[in-house]
Each structure stands twice: as C-alpha cells, then as structure tokens.
Backbone as CSV, one residue per row, in Angstrom:
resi,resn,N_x,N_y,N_z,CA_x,CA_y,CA_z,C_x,C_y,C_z
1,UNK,0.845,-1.179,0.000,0.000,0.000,0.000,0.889,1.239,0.000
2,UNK,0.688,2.266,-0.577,1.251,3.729,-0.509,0.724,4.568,0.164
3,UNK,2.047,4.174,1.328,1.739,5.569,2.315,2.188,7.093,2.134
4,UNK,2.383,7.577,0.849,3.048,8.491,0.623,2.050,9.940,0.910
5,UNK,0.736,9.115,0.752,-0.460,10.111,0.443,-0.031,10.891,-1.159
6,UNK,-0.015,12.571,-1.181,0.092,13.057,-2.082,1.370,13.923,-2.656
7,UNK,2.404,12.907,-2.214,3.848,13.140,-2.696,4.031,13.187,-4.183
8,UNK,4.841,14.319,-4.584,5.008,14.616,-6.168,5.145,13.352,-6.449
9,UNK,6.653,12.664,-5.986,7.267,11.658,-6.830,6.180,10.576,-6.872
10,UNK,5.486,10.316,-6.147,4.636,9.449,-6.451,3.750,9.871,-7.363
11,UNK,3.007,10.986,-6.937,1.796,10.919,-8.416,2.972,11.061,-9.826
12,UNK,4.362,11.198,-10.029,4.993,11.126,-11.098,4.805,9.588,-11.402
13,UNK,4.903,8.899,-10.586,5.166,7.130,-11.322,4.068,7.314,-11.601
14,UNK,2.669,7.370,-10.609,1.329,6.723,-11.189,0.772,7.451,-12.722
15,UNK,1.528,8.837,-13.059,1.046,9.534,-14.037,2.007,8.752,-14.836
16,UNK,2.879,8.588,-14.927,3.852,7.563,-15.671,3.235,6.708,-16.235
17,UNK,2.232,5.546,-15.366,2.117,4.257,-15.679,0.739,4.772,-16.634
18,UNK,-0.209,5.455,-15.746,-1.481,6.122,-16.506,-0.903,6.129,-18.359
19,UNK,-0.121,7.612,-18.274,0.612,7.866,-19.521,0.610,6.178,-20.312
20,UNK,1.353,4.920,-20.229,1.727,4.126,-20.665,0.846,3.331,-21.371
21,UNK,-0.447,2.999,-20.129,-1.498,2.193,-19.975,-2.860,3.076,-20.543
22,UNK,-2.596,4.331,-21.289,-4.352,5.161,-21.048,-5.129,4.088,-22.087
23,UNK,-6.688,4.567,-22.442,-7.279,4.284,-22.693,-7.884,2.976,-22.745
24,UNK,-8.704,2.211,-23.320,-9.151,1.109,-23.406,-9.103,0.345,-23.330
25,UNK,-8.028,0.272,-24.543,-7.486,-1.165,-25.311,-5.890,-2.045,-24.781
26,UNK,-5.345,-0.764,-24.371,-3.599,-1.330,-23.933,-4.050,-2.718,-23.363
27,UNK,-4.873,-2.589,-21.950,-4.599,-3.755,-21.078,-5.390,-5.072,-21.276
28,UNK,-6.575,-4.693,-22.162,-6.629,-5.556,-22.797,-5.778,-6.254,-24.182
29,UNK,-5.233,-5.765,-24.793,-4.052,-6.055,-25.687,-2.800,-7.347,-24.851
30,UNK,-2.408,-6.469,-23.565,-1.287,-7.033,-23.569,-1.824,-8.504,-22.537
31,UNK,-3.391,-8.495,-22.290,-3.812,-9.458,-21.810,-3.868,-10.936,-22.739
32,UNK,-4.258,-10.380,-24.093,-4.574,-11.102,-25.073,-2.692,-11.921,-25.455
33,UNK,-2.184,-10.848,-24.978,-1.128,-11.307,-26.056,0.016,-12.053,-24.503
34,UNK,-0.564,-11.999,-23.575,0.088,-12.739,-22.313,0.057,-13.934,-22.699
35,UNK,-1.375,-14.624,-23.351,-1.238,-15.784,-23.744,-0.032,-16.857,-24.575
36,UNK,0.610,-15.804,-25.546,1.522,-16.005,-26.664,1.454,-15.236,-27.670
37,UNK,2.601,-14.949,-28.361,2.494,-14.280,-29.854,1.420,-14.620,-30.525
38,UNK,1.197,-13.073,-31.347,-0.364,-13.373,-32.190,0.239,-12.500,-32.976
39,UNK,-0.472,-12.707,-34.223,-0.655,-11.601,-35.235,-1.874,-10.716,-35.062
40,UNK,-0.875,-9.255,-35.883,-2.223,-8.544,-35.836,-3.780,-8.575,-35.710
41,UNK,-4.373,-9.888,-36.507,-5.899,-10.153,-36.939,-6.135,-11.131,-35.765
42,UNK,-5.662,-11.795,-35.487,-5.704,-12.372,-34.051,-6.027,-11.584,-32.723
43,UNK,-5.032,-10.630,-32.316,-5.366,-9.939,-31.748,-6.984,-8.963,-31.812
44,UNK,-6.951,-8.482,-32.994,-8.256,-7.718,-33.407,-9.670,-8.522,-33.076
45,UNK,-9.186,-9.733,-32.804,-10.631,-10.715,-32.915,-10.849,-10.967,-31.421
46,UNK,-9.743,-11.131,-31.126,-9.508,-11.025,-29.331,-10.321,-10.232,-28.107
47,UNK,-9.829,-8.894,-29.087,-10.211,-7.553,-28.328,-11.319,-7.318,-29.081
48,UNK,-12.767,-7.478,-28.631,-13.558,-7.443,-29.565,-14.125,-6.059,-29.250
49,UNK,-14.715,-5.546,-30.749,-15.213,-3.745,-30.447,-13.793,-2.626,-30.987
50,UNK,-12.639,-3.486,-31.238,-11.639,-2.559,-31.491,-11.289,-2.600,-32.822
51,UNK,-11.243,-1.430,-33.295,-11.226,-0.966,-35.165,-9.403,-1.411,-35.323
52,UNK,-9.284,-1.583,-36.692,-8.143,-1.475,-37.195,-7.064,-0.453,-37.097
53,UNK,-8.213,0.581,-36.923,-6.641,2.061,-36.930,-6.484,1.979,-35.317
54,UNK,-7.759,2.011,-34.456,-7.156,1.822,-33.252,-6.091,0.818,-32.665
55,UNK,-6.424,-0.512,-33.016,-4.893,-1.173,-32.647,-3.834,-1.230,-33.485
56,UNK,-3.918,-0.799,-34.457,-2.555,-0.271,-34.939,-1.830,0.626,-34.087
57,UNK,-2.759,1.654,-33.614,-2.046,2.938,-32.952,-1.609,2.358,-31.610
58,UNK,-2.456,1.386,-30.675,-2.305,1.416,-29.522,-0.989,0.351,-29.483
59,UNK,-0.720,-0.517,-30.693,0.421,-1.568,-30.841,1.976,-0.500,-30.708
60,UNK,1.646,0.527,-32.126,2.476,1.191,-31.688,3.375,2.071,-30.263
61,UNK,2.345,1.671,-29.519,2.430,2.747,-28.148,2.683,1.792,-27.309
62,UNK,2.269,0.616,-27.557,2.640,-0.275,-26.524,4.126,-0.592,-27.022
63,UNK,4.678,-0.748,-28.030,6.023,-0.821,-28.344,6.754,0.460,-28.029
64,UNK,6.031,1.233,-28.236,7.597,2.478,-28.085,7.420,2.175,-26.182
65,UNK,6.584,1.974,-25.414,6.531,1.814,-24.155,7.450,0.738,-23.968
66,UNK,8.715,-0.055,-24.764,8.524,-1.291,-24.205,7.438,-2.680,-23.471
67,UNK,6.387,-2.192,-23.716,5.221,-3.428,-23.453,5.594,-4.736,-24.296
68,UNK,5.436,-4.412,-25.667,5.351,-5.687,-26.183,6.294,-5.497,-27.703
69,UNK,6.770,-6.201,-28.412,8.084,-6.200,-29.391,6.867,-6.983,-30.824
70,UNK,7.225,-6.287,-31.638,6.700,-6.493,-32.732,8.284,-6.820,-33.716
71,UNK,7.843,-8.737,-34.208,8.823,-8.889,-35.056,8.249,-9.649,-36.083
72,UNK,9.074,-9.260,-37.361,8.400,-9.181,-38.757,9.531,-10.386,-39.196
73,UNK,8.755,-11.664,-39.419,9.193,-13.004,-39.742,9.458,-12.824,-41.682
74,UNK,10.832,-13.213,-42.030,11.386,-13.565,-43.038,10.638,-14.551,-44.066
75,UNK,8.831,-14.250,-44.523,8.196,-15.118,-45.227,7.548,-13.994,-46.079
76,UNK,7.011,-15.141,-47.227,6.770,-14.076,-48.294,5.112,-14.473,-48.445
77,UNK,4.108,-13.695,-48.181,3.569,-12.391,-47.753,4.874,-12.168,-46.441
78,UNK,5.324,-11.340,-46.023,6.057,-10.776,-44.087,4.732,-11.190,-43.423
79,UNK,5.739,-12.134,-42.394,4.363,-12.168,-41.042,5.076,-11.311,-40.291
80,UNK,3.981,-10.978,-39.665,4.238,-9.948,-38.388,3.650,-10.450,-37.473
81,UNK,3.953,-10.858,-36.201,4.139,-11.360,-34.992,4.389,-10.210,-33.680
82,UNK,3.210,-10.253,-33.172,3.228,-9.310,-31.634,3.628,-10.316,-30.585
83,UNK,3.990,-10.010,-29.866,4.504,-10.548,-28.166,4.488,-9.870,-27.111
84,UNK,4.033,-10.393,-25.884,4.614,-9.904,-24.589,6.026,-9.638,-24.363
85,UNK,6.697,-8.046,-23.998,7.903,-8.226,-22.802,7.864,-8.764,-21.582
86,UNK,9.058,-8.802,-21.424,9.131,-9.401,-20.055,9.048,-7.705,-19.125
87,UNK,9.154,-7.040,-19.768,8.519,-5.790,-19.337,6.840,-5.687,-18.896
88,UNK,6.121,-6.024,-20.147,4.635,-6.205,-20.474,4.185,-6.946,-18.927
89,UNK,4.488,-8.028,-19.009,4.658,-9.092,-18.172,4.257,-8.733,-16.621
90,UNK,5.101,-8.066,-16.485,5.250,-7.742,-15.268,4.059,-6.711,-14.815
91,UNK,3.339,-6.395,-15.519,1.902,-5.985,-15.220,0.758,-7.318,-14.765
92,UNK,1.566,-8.113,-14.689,0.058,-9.230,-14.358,-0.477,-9.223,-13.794
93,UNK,0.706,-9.134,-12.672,-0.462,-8.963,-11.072,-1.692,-7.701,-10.841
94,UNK,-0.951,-6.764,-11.805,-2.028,-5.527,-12.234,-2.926,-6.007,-13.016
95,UNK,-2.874,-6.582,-13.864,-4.149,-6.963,-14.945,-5.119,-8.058,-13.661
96,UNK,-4.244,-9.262,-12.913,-5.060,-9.791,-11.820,-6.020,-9.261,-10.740
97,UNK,-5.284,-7.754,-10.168,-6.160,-6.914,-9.605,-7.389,-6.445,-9.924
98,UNK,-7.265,-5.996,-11.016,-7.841,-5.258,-11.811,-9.299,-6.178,-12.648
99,UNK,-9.092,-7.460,-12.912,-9.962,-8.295,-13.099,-10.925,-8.425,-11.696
100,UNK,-10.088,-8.835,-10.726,-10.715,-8.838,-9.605,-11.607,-7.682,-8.667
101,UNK,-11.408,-6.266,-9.162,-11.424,-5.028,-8.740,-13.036,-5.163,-9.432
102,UNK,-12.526,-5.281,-10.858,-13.984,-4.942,-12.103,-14.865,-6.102,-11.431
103,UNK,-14.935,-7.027,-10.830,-15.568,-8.428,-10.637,-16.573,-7.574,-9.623
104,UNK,-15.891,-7.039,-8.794,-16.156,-6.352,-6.990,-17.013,-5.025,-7.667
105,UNK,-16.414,-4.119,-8.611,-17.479,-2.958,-9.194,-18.559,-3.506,-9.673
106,UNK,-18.718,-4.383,-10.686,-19.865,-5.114,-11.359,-21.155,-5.217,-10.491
107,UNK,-20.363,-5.660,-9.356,-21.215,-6.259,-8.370,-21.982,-5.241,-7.125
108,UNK,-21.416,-4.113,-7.110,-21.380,-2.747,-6.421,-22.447,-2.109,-7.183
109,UNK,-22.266,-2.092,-9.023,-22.917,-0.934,-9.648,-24.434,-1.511,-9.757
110,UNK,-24.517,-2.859,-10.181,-25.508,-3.698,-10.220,-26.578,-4.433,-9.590
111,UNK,-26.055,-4.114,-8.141,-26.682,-4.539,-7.040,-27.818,-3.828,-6.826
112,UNK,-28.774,-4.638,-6.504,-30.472,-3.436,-6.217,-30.695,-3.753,-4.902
C-alpha cells in the first residue's frame, strides 16, 4: 500500500504508468497477447469492439513503451508477430487486480 499520500514523486510514477497504460485497449491487448504471440488479426478478434486504426495505434504505443516487441518473420507475404515483454509481463499482477477489482465494481454498480 502507498503511504506516501500526495507526494510529487509518487503521483509522477502513477502519471507515468497512466501515460503508458491510457485508454481502453492497452490492457486488454497485452492481456490477449500474455497468452503467446499473435498476429495482428488475431489480436483484433480477441479484443472485440476494437477498429483497425485503433490497434494499430495502440500496438504502436505499446512498443515504443517497451510493453510488447513487434517482429516481422522472413516469409513471403512478411508475417508480423506481436509478443509480450518481459517488461509487459510484469503488469500481471495488475491486470489480476484489476480483473478482480472490475468483478467487486460489477457487483457494487448492479446490485439493487
């Protein structure tokens, strides 16, 4: 737990990770792709509701983040192959929370 309360350096990491992780799709992405390398259309089918230009963009962002390494296999059409870092990775226990968190809201927002 962080006892820092409202210390700069701290809201710097959490705006850090925010920055890394925003919107939608990241944590579901690097959930999909925890499993094993996928290709692009794989992924897209995964994350269902997410357009083409959007995970293009969010692939890109998860790579320049170090999240996940995009490598382009020596075959003719080029496959392209996404993966988890061992960077990526190390969000699990966050993606575990966070499953478990949404389980506990579901159940909070829904309740009569």
């Amino acid at each position: 737990m962080l006892t820092t309360g409202g210390c700069p350096k701290t809201m710097l990491s959490i705006r850090d990770a925010l920055e890394a992780l925003e919107g939608k799709w990241k944590l579901l992405i690097l959930f999909s792709l925890s499993a094993g390398p996928k290709r692009f259309r794989q992924i897209g089918k995964e994350v269902t509701g997410i357009t083409d230009k959007a995970l293009s963009k969010e692939l890109k962002s998860l790579e320049m983040n170090r999240l996940i390494k995009r490598e382009v296999h020596d075959t003719f059409p080029p496959t392209v192959e996404y993966s988890i870092t061992a960077h990526g990775m190390s969000l699990e226990k966050v993606m575990e929370e966070l499953h478990y968190w949404g389980l506990a809201h579901r159940k909070t927002i829904f309740e009569k």
